[in-house]
C-alpha positions as a Markdown table, in Angstrom:
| # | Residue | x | y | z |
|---|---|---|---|---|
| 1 | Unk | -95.6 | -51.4 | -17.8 |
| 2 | Unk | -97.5 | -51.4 | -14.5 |
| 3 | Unk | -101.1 | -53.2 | -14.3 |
| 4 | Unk | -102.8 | -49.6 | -13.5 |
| 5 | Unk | -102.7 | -49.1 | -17.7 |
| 6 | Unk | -104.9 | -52.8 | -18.0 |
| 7 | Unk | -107.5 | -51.6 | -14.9 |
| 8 | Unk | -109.9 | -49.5 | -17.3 |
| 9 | Unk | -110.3 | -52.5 | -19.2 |
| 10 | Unk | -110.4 | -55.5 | -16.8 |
| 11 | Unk | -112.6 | -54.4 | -14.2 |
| 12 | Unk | -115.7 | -54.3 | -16.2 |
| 13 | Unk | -115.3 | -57.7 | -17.1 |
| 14 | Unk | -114.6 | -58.5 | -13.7 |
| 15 | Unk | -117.5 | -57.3 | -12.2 |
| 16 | Unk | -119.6 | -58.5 | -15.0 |
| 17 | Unk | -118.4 | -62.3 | -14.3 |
| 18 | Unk | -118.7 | -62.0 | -10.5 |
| 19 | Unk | -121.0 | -58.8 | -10.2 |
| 20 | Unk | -119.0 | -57.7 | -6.9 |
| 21 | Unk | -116.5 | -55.4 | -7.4 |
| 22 | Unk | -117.0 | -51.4 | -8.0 |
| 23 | Unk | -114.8 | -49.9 | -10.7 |
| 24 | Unk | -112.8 | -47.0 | -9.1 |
| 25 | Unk | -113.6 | -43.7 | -10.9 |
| 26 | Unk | -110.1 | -42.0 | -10.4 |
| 27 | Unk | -107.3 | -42.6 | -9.0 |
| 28 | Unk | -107.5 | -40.5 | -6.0 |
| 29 | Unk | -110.3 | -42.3 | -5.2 |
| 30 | Unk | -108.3 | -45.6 | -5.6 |
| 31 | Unk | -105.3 | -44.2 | -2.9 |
| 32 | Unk | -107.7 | -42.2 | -0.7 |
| 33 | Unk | -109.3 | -45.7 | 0.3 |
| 34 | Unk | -106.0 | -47.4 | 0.4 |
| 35 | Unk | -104.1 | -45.1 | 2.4 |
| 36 | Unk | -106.9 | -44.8 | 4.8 |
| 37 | Unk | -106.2 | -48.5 | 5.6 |
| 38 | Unk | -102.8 | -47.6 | 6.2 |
| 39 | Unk | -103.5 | -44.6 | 8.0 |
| 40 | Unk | -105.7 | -47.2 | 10.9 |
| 41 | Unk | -102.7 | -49.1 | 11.4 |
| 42 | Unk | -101.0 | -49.0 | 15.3 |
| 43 | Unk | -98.9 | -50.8 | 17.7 |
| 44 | Unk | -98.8 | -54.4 | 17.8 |
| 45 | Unk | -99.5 | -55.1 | 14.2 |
| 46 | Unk | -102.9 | -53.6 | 14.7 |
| 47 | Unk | -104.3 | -53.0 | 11.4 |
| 48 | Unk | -101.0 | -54.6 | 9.7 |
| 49 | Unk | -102.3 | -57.1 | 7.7 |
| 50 | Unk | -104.8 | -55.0 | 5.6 |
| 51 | Unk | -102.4 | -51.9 | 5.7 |
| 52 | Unk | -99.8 | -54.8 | 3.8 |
| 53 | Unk | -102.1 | -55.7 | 1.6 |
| 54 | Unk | -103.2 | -51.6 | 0.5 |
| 55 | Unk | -99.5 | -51.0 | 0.1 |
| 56 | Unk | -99.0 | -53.7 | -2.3 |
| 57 | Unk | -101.7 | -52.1 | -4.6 |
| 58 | Unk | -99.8 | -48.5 | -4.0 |
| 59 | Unk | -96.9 | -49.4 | -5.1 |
| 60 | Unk | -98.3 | -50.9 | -8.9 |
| 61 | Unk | -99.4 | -47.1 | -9.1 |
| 62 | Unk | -97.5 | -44.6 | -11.7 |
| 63 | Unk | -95.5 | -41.9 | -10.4 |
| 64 | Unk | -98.1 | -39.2 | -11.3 |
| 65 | Unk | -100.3 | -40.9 | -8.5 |
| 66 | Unk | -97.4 | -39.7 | -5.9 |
| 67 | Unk | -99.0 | -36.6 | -4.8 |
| 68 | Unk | -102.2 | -37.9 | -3.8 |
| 69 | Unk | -100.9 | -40.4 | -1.3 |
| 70 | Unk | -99.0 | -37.3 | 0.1 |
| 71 | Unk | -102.1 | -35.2 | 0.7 |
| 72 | Unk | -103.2 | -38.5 | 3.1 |
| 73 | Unk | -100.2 | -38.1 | 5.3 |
| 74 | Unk | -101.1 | -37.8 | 8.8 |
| 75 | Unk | -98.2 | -37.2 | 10.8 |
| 76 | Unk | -100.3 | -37.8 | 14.2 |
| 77 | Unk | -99.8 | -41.3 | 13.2 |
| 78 | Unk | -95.9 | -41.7 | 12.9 |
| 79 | Unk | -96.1 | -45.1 | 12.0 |
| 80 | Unk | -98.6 | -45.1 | 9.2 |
| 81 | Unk | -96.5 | -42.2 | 7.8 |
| 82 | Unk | -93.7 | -44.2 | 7.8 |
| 83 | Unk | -95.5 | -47.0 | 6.1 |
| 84 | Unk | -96.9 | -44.2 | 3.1 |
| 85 | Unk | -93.5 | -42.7 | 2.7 |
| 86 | Unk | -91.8 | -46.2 | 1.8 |
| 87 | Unk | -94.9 | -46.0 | -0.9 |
| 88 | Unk | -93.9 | -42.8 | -2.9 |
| 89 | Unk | -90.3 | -43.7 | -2.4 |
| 90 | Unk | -90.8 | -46.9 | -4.0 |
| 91 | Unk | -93.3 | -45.4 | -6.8 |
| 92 | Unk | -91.0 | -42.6 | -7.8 |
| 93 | Unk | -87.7 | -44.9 | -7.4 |
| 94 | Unk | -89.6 | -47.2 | -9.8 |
| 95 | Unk | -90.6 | -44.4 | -12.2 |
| 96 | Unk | -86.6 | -43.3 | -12.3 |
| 97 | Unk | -85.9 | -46.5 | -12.9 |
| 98 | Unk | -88.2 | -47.2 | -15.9 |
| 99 | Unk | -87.3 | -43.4 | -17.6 |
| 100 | Unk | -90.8 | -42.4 | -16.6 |
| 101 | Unk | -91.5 | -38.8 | -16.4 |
| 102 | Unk | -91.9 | -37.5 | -12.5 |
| 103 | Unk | -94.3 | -35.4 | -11.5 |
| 104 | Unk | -92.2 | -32.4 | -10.4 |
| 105 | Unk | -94.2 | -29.6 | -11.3 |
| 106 | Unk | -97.3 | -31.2 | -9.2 |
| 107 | Unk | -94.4 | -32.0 | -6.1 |
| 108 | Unk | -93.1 | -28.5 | -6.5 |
| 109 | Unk | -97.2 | -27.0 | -6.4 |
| 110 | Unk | -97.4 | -29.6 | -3.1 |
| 111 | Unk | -94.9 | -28.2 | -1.6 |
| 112 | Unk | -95.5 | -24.7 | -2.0 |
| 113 | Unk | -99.4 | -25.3 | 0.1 |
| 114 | Unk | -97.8 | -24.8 | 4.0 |
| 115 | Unk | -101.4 | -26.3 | 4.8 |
| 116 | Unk | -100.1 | -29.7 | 4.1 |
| 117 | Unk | -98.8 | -32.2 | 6.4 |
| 118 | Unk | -95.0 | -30.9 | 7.2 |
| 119 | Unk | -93.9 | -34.5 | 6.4 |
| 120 | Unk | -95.3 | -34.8 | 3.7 |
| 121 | Unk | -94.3 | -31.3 | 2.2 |
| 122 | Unk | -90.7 | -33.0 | 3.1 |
| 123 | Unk | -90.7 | -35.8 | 0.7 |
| 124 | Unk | -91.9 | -33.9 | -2.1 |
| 125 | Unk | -89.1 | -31.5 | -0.8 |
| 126 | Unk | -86.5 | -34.6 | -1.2 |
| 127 | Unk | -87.3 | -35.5 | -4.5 |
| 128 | Unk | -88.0 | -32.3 | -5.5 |
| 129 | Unk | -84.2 | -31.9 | -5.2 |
| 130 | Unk | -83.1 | -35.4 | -6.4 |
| 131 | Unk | -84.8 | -34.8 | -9.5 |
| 132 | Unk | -84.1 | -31.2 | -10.4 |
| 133 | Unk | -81.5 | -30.0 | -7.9 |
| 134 | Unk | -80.8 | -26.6 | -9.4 |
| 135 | Unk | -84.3 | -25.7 | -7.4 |
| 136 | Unk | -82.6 | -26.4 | -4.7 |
| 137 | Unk | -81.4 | -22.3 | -4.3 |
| 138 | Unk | -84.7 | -21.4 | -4.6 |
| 139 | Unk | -86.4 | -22.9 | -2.8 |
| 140 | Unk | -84.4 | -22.8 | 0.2 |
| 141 | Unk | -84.6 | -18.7 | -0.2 |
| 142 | Unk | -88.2 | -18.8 | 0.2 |
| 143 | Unk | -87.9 | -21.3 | 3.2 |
| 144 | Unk | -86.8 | -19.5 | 6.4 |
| 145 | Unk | -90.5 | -19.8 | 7.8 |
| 146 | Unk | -91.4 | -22.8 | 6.5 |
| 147 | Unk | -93.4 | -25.1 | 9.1 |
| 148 | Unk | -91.1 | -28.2 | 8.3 |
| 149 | Unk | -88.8 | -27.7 | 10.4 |
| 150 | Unk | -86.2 | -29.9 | 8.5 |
| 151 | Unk | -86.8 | -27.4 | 5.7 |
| 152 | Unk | -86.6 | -24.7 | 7.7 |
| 153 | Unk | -83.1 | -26.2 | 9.3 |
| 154 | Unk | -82.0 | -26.6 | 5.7 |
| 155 | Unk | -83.5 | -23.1 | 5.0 |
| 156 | Unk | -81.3 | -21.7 | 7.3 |
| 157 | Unk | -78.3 | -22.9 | 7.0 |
| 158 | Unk | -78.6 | -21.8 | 3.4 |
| 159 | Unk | -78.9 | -18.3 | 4.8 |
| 160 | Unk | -75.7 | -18.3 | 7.0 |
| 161 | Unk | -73.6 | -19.3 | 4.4 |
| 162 | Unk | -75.2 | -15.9 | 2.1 |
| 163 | Unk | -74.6 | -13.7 | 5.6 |
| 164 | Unk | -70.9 | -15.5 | 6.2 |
| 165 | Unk | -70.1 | -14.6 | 2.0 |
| 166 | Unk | -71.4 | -10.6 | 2.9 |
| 167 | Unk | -69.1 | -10.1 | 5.6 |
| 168 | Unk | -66.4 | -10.1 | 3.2 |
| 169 | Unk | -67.7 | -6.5 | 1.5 |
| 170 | Unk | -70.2 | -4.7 | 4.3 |
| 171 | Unk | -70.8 | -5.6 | 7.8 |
| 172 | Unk | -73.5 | -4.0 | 8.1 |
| 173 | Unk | -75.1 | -6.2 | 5.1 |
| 174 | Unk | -73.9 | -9.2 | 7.0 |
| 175 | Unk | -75.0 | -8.7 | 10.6 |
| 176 | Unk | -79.1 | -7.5 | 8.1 |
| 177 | Unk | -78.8 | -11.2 | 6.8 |
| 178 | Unk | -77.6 | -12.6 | 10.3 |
| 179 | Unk | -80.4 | -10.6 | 11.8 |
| 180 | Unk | -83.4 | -11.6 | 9.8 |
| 181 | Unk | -82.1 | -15.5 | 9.8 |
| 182 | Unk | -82.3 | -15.9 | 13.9 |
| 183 | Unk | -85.8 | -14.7 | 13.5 |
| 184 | Unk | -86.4 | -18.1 | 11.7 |
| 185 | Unk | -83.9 | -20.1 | 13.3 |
| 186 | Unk | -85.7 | -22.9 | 16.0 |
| 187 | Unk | -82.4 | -25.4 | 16.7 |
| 188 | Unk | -80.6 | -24.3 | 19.6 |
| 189 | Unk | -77.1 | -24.8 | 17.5 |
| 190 | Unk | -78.2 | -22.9 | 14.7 |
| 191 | Unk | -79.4 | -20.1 | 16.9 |
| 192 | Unk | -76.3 | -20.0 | 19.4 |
| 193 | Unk | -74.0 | -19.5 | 16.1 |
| 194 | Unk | -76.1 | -16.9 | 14.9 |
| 195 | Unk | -75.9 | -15.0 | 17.8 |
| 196 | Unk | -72.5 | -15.2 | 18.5 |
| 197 | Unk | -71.6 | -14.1 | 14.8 |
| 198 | Unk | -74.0 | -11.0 | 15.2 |
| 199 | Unk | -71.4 | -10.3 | 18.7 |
| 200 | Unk | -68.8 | -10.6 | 16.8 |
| 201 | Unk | -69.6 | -8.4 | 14.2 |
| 202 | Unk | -70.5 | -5.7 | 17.0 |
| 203 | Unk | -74.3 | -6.3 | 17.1 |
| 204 | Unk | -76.2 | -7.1 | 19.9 |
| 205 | Unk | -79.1 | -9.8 | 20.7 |
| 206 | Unk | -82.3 | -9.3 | 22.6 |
| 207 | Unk | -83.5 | -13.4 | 22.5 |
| 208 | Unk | -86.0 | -13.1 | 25.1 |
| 209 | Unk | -87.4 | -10.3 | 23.1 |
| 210 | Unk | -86.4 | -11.5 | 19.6 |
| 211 | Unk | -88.6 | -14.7 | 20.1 |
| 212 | Unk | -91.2 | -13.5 | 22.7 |
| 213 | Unk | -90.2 | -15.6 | 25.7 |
| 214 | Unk | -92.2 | -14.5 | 28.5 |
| 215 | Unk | -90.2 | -13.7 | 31.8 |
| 216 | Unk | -91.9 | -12.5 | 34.4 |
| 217 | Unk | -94.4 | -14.9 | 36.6 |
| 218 | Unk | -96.3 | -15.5 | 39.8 |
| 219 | Unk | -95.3 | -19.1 | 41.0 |
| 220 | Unk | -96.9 | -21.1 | 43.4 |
| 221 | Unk | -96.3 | -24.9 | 45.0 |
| 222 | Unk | -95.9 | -27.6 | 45.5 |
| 223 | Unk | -98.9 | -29.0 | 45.1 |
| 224 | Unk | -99.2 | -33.2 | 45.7 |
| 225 | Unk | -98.0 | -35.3 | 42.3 |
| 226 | Unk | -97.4 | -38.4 | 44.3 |
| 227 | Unk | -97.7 | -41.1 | 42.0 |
| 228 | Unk | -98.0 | -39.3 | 39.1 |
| 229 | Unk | -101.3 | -38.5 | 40.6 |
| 230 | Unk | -102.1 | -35.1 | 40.2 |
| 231 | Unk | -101.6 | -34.2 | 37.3 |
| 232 | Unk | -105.9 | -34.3 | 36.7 |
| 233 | Unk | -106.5 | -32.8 | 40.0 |
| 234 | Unk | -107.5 | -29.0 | 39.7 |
| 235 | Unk | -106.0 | -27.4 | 42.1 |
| 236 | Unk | -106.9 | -24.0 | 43.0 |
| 237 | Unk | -105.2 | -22.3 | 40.6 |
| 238 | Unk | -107.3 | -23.9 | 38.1 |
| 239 | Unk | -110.1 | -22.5 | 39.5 |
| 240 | Unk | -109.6 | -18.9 | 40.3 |
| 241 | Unk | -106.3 | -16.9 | 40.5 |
| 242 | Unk | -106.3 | -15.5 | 43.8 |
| 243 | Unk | -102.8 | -13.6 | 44.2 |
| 244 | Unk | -103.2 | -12.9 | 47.4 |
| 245 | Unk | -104.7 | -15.8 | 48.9 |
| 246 | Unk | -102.8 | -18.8 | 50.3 |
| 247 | Unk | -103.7 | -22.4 | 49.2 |
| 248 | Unk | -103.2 | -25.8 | 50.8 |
| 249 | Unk | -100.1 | -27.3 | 49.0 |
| 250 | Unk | -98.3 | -30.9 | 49.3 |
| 251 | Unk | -96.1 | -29.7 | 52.4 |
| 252 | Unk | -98.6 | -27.3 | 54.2 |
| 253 | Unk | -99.9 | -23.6 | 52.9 |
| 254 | Unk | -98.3 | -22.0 | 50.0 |
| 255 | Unk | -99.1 | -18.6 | 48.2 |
| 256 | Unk | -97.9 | -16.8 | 45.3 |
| 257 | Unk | -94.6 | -15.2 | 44.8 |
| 258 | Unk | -93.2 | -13.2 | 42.1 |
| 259 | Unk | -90.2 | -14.4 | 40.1 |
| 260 | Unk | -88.5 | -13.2 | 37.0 |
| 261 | Unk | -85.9 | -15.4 | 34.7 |
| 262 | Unk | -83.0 | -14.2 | 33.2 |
| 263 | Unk | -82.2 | -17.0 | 31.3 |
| 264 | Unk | -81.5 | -16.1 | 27.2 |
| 265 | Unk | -84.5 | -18.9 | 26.4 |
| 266 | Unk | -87.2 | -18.1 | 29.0 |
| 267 | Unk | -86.0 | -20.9 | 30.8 |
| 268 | Unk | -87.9 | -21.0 | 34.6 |
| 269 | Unk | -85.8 | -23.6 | 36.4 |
| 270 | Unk | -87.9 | -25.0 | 39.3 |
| 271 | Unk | -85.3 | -26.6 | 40.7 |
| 272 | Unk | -83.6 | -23.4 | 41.5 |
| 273 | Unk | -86.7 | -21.6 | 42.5 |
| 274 | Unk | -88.2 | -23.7 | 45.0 |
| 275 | Unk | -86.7 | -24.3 | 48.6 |
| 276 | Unk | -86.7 | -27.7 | 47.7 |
| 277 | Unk | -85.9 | -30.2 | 44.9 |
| 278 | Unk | -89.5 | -31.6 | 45.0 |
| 279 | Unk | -90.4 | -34.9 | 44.1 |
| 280 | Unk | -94.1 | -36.0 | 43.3 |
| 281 | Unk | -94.9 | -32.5 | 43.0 |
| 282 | Unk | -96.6 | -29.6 | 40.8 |
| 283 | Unk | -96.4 | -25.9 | 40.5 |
| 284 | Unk | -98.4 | -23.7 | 38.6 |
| 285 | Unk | -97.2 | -20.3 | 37.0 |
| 286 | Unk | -99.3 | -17.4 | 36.1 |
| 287 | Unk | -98.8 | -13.9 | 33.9 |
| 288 | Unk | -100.4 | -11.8 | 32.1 |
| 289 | Unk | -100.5 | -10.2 | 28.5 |
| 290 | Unk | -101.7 | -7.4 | 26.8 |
| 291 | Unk | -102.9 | -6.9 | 23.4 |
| 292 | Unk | -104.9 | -3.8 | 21.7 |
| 293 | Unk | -107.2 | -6.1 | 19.8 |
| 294 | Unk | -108.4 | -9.3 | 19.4 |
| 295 | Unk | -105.7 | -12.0 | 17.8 |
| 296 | Unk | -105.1 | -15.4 | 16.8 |
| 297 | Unk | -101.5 | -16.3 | 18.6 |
| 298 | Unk | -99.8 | -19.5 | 19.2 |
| 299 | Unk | -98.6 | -20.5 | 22.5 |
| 300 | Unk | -95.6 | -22.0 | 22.0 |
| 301 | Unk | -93.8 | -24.5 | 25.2 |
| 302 | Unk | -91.0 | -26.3 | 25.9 |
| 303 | Unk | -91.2 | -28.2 | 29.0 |
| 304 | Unk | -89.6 | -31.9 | 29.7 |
| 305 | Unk | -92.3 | -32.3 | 32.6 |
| 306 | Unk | -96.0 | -32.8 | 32.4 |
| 307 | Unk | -97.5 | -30.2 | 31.6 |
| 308 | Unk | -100.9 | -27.8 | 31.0 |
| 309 | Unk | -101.8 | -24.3 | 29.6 |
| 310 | Unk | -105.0 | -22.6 | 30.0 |
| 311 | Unk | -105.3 | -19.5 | 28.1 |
| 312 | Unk | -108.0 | -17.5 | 29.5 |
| 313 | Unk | -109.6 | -20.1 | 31.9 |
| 314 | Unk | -109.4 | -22.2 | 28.4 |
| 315 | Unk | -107.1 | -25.4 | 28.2 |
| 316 | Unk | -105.3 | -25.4 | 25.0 |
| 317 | Unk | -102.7 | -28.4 | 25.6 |
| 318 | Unk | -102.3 | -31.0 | 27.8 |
| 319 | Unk | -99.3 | -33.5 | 28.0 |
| 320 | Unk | -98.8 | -35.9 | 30.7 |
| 321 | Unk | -95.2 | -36.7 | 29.1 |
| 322 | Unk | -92.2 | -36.9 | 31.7 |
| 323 | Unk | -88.1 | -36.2 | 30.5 |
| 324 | Unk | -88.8 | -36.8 | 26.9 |
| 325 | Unk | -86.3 | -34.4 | 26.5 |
| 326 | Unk | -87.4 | -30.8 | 25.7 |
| 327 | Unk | -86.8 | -28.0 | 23.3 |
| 328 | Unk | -87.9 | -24.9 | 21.7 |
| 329 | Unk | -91.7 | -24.7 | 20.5 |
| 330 | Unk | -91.6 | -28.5 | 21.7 |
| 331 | Unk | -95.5 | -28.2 | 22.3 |
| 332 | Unk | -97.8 | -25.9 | 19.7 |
| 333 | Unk | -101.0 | -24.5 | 20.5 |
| 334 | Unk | -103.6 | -22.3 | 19.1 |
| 335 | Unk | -105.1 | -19.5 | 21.5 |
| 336 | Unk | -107.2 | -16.6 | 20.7 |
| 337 | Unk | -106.3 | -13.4 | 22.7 |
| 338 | Unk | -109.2 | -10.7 | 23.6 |
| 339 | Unk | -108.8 | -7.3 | 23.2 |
| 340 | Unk | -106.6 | -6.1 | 26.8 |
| 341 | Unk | -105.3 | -8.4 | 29.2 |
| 342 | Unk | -105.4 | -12.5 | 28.7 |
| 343 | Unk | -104.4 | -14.6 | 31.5 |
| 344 | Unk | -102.1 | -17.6 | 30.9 |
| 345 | Unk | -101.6 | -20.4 | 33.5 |
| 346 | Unk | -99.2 | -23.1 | 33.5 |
| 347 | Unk | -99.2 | -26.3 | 35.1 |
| 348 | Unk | -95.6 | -28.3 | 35.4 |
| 349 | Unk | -95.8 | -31.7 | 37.2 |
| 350 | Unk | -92.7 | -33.8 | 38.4 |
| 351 | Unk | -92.4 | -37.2 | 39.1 |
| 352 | Unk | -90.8 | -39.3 | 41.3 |
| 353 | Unk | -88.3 | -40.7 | 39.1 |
| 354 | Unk | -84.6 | -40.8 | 40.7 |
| 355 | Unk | -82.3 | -41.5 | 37.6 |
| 356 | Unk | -79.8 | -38.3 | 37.0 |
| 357 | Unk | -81.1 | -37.5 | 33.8 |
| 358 | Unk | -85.1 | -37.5 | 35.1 |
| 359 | Unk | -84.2 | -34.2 | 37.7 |
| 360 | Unk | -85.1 | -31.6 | 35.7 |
| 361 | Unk | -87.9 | -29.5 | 36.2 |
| 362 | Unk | -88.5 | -26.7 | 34.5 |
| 363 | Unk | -90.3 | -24.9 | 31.4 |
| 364 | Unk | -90.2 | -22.4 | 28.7 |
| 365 | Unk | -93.4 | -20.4 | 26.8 |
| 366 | Unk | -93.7 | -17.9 | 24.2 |
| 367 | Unk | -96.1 | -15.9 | 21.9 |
| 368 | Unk | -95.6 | -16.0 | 18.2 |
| 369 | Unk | -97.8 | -16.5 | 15.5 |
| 370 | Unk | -98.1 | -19.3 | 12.9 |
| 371 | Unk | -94.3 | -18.5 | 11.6 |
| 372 | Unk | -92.5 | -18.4 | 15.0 |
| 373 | Unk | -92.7 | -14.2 | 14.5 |
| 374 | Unk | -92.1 | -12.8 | 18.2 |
| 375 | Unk | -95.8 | -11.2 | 19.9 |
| 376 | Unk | -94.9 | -9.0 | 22.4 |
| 377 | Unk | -97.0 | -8.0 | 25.0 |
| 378 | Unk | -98.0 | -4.1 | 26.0 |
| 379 | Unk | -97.3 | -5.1 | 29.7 |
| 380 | Unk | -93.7 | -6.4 | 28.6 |
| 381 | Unk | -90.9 | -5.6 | 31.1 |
| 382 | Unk | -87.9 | -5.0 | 29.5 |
C-alpha cells in the first residue's frame, strides 16, 4: 500500500518528538500546497528543485486524490501543467496497476464543470475513456461546444461520421447534422470538409456570417514600427477616431479609407491593401457594431502580427507576438457591449523581419459568445 494509509497515525508522533510539523487536515489541503509549489515553477529550473520535491509526495497519493490536483491546473503556466499532468498520470497508472478502484464517477463530475481549466477537463477526459470507453459516445454527443478544443476536435469528428451515416437515407437529415456541426467546428480542416460536403449535398455556406467575421473596416497607416518600436506608442487612433481627419503616418500624412474583405474567414490582408509591403510599420482598423441591449460578447482574433483591441476606448488584449503562426479564435477576449453602437479598434504591427515565412501581415476578428455562437451586428452588410 502507499504511505498516505500510515500518515494519520505517524504525524502525531512526529510532531510530538520534534514539535514542528502541522498535521494536514485533508487531503486537498495536502495537494493544494503541493501543487502550488509546482505551479511557481518557470524557465531555467526556476522553482525546480522544490516543485521535484512536491511531486514526489504527489505521486505516494491514492488515485481518489486525482481530481484535486486537476482543479490546481493552471494552464497560463504550460510548464507547471506539464509537470501536474505527469502526477495524475502516474497516480492513476499506479492505481490500474495495483487493481485499485479509479475515481471515474468524480473524473466524469470534473469534466462535466466547463469552468475548469480546459487541460485539465482533458485528462480527466483521457482517462475517462481509458477506463470506461463505452462513455466515450456520450460524451462526445454532448461535446460540440466544449471549450477544450481537443474535445471539441474529437467532438466533432464524432458528428461527421453520424452526418456522413445519414446521407445514406435523407439528405436533408444529413446536410441538419452537417449544418449544426460547422457551427462548433474551430480547425480549418474540419471546417473546409464540412463545408464542402454541405456543397455537395446542394446546401450553401454563409462562413462570414455563420461565424460572425466582421468585414467591413476603415483602415489607416502606416504608422512608424521601426524596431519593433511602436507597438506602445498611441497613435492617434488610440486617442480619438477622427474619420475625416488626416494624421501624420511613418511615410508622411495618411487618412482613413474604407475597405471590405471578401475572404471566407474575415481575413484583411495588409499586404494586399496597402500601396506598399511595409516593413517596421503599423495600421490600425476601425468598425462599428450594433446591438439592441447591453451584452457580454467575446472578441475573438486571429492575427500572426502584434497586435491590440480596444473595445470601446477599452483595451481588452494586447500581444506583442510576431509570426507565431495564426489561426481561428487564436486570441480570446471578454468585452461588454452597450446598448447601440460599440466601437472596436484594431492595432496590427509588423516587423522588420526578412525571412519568407515572417511576410505576412494581416488579421482576422469576430463576435461570438463563450461557445464560438456567431453575434451579428444590426449594422451588418450582407
Amino acid at each position: 500500500m502507499k504511505r498516505l494509509h500510515t500518515r494519520s497515525y505517524l504525524f502525531p508522533i512526529i510532531a510530538i518528538m520534534i514539535g514542528s510539523i502541522v498535521l494536514e487536515t485533508s487531503h486537498g489541503a495536502e495537494v493544494s500546497e503541493l501543487t502550488a509549489i509546482v505551479n511557481k515553477i518557470g524557465i531555467k529550473g526556476q522553482g525546480h528543485s522544490e516543485a521535484r520535491k512536491a511531486m514526489r509526495q504527489l505521486a505516494q497519493l491514492e488515485p481518489d486524490s486525482a481530481v484535486a490536483i486537476l482543479t490546481h491546473f493552471d494552464s497560463s503556466n504550460k510548464l507547471a501543467v506539464n509537470w501536474l499532468r505527469a502526477a495524475v498520470d502516474g497516480i492513476l497508472e499506479d492505481g490500474v496497476a495495483e487493481a485499485q478502484e479509479l475515481p471515474i464517477a468524480a473524473l466524469v463530475k470534473f469534466l462535466h464543470d466547463r469552468e475548469q481549466d480546459a487541460n485539465a477537463r482533458r485528462v480527466a477526459y483521457e482517462w475517462i475513456i481509458e477506463v470506461e470507453p463505452q462513455r466515450k459516445s456520450a460524451i462526445l454527443e454532448k461535446s460540440l461546444n466544449d471549450p477544450s478544443l481537443e474535445i471539441r476536435r474529437e467532438a466533432v469528428a464524432f458528428a461527421l461520421g453520424s452526418a456522413s451515416n445519414l446521407e445514406e437515407t435523407s439528405t436533408e437529415k444529413a446536410l441538419e447534422k452537417y449544418r449544426a456541426t460547422l457551427v462548433s467546428a474551430r480547425d480549418i480542416d474540419q471546417i473546409d470538409s464540412i463545408t464542402k460536403s454541405i456543397e455537395r449535398l446542394g446546401g450553401t455556406v454563409d462562413l462570414p456570417s455563420h461565424f460572425g467575421f466582421l468585414m467591413n473596416w476603415h483602415l489607416i497607416g502606416p504608422f512608424d514600427n521601426s524596431g519593433k518600436s511602436g507597438f506602445n506608442v498611441a497613435y492617434g487612433p488610440e486617442n480619438a477616431i477622427k474619420l475625416q481627419a488626416a494624421e501624420v503616418g511613418k511615410t508622411g500624412s495618411v487618412k482613413w479609407f474604407e475597405h471590405s474583405t471578401e475572404d471566407p474567414y474575415g481575413l484583411v490582408d495588409l499586404n494586399s491593401i496597402m500601396p506598399e509591403k511595409y516593413k517596421g510599420a503599423i495600421v490600425y482598423a476601425y468598425t462599428t457594431f450594433d446591438t439592441d441591449s447591453e451584452r457580454e460578447v467575446e472578441i475573438r482574433l486571429g492575427c500572426i502580427n502584434g497586435n491590440k483591441v480596444w473595445v470601446n476606448g477599452k483595451l481588452i488584449t494586447s500581444n506583442h507576438v510576431y509570426h507565431a503562426n495564426t489561426s481561428i479564435d487564436q486570441y480570446i477576449a471578454k468585452a461588454k457591449f452597450r446598448a447601440g453602437t460599440n466601437e472596436i479598434l484594431v492595432k496590427v504591427a509588423q516587423n522588420e523581419q526578412e525571412e519568407s515565412w515572417a511576410q505576412r501581415w494581416q488579421f482576422q476578428l469576430r463576435i461570438c459568445d463563450q461557445y464560438g455562437t456567431a453575434i451579428l451586428s444590426k449594422n451588418r452588410k450582407e
